[in-house]
N, CA, C and O atoms as a Tinker XYZ file with bonds, in Angstrom:
   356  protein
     1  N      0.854000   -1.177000    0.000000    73     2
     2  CA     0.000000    0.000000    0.000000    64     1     3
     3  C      0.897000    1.236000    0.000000    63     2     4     5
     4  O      1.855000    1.206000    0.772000    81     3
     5  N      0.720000    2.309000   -0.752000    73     3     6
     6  CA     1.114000    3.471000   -0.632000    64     5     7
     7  C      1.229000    4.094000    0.200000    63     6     8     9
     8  O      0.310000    4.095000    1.019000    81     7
     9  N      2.312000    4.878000    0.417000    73     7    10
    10  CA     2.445000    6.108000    1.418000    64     9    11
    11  C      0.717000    6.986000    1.520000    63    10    12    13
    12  O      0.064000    7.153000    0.489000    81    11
    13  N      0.155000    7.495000    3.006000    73    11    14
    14  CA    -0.822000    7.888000    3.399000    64    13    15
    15  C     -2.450000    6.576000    2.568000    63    14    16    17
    16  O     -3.641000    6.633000    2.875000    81    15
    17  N     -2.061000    6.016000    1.981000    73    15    18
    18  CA    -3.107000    5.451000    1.780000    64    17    19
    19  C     -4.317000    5.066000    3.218000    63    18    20    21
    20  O     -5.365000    5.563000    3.630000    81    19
    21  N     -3.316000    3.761000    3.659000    73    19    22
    22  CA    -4.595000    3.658000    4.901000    64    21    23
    23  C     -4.873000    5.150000    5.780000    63    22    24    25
    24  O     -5.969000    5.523000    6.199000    81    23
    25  N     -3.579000    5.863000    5.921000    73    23    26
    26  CA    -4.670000    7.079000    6.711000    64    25    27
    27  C     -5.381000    7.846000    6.026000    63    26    28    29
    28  O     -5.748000    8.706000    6.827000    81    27
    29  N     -5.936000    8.143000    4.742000    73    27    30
    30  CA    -7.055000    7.910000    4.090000    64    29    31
    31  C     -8.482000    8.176000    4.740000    63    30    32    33
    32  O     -9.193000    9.180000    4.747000    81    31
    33  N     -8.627000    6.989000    5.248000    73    31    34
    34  CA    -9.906000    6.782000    5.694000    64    33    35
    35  C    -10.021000    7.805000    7.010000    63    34    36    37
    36  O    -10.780000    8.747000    7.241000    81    35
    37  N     -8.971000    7.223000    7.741000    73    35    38
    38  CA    -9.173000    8.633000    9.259000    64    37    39
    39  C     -9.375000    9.503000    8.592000    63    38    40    41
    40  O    -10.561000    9.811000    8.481000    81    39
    41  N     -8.214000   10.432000    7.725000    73    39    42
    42  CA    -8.267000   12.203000    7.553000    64    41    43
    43  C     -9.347000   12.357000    7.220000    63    42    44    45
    44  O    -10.055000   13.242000    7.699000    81    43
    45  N     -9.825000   11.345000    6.113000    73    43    46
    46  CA   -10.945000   11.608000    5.484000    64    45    47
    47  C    -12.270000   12.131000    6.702000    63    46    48    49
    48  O    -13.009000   13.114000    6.636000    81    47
    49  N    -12.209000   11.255000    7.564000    73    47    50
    50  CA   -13.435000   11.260000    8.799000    64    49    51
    51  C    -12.805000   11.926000    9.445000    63    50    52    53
    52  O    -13.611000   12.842000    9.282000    81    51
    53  N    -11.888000   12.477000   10.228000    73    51    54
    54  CA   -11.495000   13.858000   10.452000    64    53    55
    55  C    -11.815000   14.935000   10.232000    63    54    56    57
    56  O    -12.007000   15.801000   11.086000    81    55
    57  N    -11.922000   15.056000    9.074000    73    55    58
    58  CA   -12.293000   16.544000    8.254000    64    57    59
    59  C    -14.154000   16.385000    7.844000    63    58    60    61
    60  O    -14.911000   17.355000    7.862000    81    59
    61  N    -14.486000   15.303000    7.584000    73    59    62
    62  CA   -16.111000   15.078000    7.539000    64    61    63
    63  C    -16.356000   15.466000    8.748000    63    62    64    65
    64  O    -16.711000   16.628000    8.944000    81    63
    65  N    -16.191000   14.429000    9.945000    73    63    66
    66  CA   -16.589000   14.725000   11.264000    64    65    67
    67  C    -16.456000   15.325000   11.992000    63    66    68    69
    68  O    -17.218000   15.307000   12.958000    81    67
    69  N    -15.117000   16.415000   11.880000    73    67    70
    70  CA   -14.895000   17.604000   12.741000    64    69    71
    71  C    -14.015000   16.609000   14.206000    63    70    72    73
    72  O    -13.660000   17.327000   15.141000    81    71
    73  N    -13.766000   15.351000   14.321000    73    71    74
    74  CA   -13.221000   15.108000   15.360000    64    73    75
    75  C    -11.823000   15.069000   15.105000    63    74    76    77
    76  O    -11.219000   14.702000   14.097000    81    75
    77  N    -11.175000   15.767000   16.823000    73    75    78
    78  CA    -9.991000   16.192000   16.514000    64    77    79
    79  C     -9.125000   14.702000   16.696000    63    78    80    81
    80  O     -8.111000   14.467000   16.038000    81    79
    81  N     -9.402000   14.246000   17.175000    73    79    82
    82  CA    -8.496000   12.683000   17.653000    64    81    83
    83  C     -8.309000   12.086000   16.085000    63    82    84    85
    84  O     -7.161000   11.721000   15.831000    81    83
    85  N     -9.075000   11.978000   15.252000    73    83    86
    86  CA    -8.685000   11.373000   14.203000    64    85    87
    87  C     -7.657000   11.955000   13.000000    63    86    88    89
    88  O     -7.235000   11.384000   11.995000    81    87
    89  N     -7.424000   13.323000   13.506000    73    87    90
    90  CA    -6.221000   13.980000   13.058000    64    89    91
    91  C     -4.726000   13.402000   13.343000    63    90    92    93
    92  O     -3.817000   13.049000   12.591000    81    91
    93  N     -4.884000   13.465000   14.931000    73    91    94
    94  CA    -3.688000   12.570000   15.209000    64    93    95
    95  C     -3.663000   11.206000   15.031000    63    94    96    97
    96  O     -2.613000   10.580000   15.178000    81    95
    97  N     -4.984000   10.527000   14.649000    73    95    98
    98  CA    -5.062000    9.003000   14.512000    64    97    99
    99  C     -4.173000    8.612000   12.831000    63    98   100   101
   100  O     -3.774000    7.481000   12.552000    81    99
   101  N     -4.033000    9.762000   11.963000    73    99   102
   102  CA    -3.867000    9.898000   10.733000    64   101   103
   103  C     -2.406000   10.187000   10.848000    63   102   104   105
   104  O     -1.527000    9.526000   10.294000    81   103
   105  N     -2.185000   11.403000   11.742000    73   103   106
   106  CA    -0.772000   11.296000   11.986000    64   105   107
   107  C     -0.337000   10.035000   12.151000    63   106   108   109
   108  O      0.025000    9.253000   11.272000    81   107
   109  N     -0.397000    9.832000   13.561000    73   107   110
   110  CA    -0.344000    7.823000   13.912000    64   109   111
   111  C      0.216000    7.164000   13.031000    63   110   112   113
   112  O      1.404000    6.845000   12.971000    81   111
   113  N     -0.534000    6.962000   12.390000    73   111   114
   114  CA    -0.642000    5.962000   11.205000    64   113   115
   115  C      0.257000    6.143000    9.821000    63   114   116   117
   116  O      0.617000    5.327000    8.973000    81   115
   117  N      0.484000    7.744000    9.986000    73   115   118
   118  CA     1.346000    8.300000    8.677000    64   117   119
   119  C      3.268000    8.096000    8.883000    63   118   120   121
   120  O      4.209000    7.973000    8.099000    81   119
   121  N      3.074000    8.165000   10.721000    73   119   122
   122  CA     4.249000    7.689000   11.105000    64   121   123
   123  C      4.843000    6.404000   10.943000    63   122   124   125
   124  O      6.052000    6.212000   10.817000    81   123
   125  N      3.688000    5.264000   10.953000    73   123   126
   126  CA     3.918000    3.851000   11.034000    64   125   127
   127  C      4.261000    3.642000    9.470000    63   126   128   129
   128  O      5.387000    3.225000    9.200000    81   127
   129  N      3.447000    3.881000    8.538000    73   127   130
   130  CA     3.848000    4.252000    7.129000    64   129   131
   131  C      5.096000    4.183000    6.821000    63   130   132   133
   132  O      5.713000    3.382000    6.119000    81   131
   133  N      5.508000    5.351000    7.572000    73   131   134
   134  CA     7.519000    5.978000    7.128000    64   133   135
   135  C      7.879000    5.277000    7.565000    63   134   136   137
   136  O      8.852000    5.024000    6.854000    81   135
   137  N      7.894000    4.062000    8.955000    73   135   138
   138  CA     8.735000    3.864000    9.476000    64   137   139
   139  C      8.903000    2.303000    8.562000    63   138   140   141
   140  O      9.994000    1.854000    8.212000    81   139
   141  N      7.382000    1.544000    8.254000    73   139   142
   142  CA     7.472000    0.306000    7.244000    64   141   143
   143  C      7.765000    0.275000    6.161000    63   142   144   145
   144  O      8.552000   -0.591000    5.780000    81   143
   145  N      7.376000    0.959000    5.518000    73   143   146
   146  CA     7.592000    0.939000    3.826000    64   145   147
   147  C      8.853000    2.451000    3.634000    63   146   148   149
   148  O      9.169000    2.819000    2.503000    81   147
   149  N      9.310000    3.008000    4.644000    73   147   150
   150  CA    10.141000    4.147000    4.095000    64   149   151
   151  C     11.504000    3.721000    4.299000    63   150   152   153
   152  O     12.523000    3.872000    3.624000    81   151
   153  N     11.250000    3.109000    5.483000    73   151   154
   154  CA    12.875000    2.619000    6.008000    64   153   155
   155  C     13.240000    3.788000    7.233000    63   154   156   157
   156  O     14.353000    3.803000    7.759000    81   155
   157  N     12.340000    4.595000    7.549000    73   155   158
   158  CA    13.058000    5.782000    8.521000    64   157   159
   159  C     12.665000    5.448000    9.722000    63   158   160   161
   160  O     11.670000    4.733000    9.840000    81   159
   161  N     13.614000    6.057000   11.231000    73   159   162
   162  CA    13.510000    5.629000   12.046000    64   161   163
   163  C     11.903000    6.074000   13.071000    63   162   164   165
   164  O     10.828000    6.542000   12.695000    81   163
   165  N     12.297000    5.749000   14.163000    73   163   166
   166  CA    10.811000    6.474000   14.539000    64   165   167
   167  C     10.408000    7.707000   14.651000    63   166   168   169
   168  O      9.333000    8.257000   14.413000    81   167
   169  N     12.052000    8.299000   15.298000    73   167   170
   170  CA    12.063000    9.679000   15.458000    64   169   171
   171  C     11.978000   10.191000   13.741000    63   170   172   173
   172  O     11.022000   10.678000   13.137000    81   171
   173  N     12.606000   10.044000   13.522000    73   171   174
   174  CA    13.362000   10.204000   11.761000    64   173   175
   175  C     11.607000   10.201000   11.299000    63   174   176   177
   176  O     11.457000   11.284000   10.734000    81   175
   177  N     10.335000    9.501000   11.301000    73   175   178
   178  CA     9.432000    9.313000   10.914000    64   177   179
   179  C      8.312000   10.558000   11.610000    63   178   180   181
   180  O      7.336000   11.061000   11.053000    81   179
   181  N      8.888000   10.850000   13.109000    73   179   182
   182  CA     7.793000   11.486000   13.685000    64   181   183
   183  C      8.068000   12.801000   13.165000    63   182   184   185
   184  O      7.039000   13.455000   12.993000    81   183
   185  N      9.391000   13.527000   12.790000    73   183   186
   186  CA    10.151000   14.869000   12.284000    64   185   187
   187  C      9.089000   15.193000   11.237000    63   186   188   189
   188  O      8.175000   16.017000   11.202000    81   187
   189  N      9.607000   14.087000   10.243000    73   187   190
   190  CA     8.990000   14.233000    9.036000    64   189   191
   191  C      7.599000   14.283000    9.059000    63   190   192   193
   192  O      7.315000   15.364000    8.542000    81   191
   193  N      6.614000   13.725000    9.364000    73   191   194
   194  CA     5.137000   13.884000    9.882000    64   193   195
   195  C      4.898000   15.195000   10.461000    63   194   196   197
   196  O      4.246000   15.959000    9.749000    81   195
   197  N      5.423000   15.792000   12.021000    73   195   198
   198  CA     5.098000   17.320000   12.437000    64   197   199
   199  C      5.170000   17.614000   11.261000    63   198   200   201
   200  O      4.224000   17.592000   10.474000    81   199
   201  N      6.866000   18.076000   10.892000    73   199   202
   202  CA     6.837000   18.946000    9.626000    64   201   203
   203  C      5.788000   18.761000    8.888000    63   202   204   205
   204  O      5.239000   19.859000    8.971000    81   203
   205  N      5.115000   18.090000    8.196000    73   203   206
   206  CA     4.298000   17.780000    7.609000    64   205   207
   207  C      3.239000   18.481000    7.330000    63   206   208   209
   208  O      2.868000   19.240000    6.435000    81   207
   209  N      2.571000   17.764000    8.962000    73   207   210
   210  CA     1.590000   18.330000    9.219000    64   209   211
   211  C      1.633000   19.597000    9.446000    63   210   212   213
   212  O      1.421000   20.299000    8.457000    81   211
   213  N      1.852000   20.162000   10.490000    73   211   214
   214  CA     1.778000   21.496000   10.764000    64   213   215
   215  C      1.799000   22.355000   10.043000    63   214   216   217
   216  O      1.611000   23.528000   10.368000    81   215
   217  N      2.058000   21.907000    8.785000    73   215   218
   218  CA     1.892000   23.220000    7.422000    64   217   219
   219  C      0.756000   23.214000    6.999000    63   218   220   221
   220  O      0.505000   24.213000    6.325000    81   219
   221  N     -0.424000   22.185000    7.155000    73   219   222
   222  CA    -1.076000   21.794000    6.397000    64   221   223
   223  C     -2.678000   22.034000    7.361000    63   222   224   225
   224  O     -2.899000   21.839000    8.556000    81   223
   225  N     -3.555000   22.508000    6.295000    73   223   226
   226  CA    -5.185000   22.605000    7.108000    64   225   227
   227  C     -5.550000   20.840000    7.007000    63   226   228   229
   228  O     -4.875000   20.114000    6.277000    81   227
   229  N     -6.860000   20.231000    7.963000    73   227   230
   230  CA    -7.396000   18.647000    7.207000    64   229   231
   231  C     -7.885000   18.810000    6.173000    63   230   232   233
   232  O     -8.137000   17.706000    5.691000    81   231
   233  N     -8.248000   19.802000    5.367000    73   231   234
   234  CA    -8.760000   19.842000    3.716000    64   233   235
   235  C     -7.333000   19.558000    2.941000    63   234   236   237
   236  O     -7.170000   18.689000    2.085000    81   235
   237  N     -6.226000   20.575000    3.476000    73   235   238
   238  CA    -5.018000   19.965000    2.563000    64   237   239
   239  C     -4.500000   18.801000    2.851000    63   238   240   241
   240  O     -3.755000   18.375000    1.969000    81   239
   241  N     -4.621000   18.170000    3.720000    73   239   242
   242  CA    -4.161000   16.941000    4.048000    64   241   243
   243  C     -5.081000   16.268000    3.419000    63   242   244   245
   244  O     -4.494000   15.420000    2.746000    81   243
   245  N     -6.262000   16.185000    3.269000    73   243   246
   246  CA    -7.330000   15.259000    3.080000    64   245   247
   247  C     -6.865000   14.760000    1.506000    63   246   248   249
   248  O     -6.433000   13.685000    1.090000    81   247
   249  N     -7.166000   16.080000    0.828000    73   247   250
   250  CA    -6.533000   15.725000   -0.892000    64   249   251
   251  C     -5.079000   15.502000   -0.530000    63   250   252   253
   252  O     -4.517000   15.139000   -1.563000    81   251
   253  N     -4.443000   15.542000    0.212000    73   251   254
   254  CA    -3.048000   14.739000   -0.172000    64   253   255
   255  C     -3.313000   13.234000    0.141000    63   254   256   257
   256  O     -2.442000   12.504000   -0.333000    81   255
   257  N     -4.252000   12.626000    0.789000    73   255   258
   258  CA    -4.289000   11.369000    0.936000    64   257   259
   259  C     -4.897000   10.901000   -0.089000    63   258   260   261
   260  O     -4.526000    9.893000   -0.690000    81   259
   261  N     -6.303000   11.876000   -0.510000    73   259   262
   262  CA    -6.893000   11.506000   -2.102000    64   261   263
   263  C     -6.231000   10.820000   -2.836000    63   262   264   265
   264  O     -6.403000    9.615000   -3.024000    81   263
   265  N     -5.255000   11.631000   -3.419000    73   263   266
   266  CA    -3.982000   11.598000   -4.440000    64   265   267
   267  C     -3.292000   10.008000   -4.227000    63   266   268   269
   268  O     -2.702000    9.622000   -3.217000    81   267
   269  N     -3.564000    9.175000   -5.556000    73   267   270
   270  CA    -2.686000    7.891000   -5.941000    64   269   271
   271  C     -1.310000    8.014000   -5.854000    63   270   272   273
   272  O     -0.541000    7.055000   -5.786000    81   271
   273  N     -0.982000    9.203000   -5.856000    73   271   274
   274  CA     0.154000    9.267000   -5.965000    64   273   275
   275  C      0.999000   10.936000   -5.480000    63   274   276   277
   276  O      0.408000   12.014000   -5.550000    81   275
   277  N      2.100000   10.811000   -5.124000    73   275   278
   278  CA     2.911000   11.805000   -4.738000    64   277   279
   279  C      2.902000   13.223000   -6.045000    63   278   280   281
   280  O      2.828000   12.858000   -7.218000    81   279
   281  N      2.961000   14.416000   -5.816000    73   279   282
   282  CA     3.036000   15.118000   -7.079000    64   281   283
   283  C      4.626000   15.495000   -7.108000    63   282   284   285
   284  O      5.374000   14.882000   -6.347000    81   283
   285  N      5.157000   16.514000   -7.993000    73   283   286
   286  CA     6.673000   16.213000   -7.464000    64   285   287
   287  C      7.015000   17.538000   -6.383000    63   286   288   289
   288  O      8.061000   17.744000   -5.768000    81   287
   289  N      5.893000   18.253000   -6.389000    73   287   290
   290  CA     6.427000   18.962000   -5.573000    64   289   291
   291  C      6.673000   18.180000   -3.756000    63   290   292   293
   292  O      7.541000   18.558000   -2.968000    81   291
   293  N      5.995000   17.442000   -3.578000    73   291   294
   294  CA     5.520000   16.821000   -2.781000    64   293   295
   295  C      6.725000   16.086000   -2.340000    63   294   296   297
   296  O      6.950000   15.921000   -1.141000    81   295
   297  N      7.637000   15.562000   -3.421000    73   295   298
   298  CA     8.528000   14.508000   -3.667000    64   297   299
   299  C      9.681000   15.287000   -3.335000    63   298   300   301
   300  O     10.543000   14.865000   -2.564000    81   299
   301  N      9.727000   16.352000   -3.860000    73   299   302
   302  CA    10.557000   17.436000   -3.301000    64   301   303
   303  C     10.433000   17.888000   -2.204000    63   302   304   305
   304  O     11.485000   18.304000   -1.719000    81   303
   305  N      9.216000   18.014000   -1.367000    73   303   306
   306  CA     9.416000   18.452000    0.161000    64   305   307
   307  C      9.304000   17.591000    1.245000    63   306   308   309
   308  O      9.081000   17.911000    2.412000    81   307
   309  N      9.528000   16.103000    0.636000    73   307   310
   310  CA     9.445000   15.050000    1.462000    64   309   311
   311  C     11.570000   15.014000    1.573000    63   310   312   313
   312  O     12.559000   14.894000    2.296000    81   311
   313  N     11.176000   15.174000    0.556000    73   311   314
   314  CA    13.295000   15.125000   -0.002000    64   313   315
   315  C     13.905000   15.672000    1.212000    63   314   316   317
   316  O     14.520000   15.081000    2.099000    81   315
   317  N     13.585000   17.060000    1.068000    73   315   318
   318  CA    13.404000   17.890000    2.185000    64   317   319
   319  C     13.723000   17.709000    3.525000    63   318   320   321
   320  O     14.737000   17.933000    4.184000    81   319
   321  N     12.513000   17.208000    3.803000    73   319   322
   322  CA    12.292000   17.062000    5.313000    64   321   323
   323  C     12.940000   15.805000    5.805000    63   322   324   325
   324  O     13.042000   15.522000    6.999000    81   323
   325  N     13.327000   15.147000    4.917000    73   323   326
   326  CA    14.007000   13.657000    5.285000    64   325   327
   327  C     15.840000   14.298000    5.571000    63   326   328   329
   328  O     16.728000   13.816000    6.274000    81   327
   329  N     15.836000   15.392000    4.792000    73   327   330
   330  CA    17.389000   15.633000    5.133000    64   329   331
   331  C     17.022000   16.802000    6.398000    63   330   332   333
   332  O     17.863000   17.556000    6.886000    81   331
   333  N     16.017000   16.764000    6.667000    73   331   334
   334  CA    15.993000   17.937000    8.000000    64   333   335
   335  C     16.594000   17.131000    9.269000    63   334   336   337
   336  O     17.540000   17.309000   10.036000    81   335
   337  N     15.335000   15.925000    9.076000    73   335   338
   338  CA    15.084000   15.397000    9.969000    64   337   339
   339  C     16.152000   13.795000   10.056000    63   338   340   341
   340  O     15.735000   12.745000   10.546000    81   339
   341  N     17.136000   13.930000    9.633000    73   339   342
   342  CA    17.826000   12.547000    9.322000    64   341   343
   343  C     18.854000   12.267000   10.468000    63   342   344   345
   344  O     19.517000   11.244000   10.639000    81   343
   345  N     18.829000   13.528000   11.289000    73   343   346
   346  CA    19.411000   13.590000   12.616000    64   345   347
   347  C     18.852000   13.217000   13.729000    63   346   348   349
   348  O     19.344000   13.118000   14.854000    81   347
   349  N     17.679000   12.993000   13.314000    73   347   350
   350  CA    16.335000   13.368000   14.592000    64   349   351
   351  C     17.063000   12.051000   15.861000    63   350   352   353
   352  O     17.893000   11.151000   15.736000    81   351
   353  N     16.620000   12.321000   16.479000    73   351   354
   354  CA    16.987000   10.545000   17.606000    64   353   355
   355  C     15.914000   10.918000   18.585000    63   354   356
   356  O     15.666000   10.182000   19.540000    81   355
């Protein structure tokens, strides 16, 4: 499965339902993501996620989970944040 796929369904009900727990349930889950299929550590996974998130409203997050796929800007600020955060411990 793709990067943010299963959290998907949370953001999605996040942003429908207005509940705040399923924001971080999406985080959660976006961390476990990086850490299986990315190869990054936990910290290394949680960096990259804040960063992430915190830029982002649940409508922009929501269409980023939409999305089959990464766009390149996306690919570029994941690039990014992986060399921010490649120190993290």
């Amino acid at each position: 499965m793709s990067i943010g796929r299963r959290a998907l369904v949370v953001c999605a009900v996040a942003v429908l339902a207005g509940c705040g727990s399923a924001r971080n349930d999406a985080r959660d889950d976006f961390v476990q993501q990086l850490r299986d299929e990315g190869g990054l550590t936990a910290a290394q996974a949680e960096c990259v996620v804040s960063l992430f998130f915190s830029s982002r409203s649940d409508e922009e997050l929501k269409a980023f989970f939409e999305r089959p796929a990464l766009t390149d800007a996306e690919r570029d600020e994941f690039a990014r944040l992986g060399e921010r955060c490649a120190d993290a411990s």
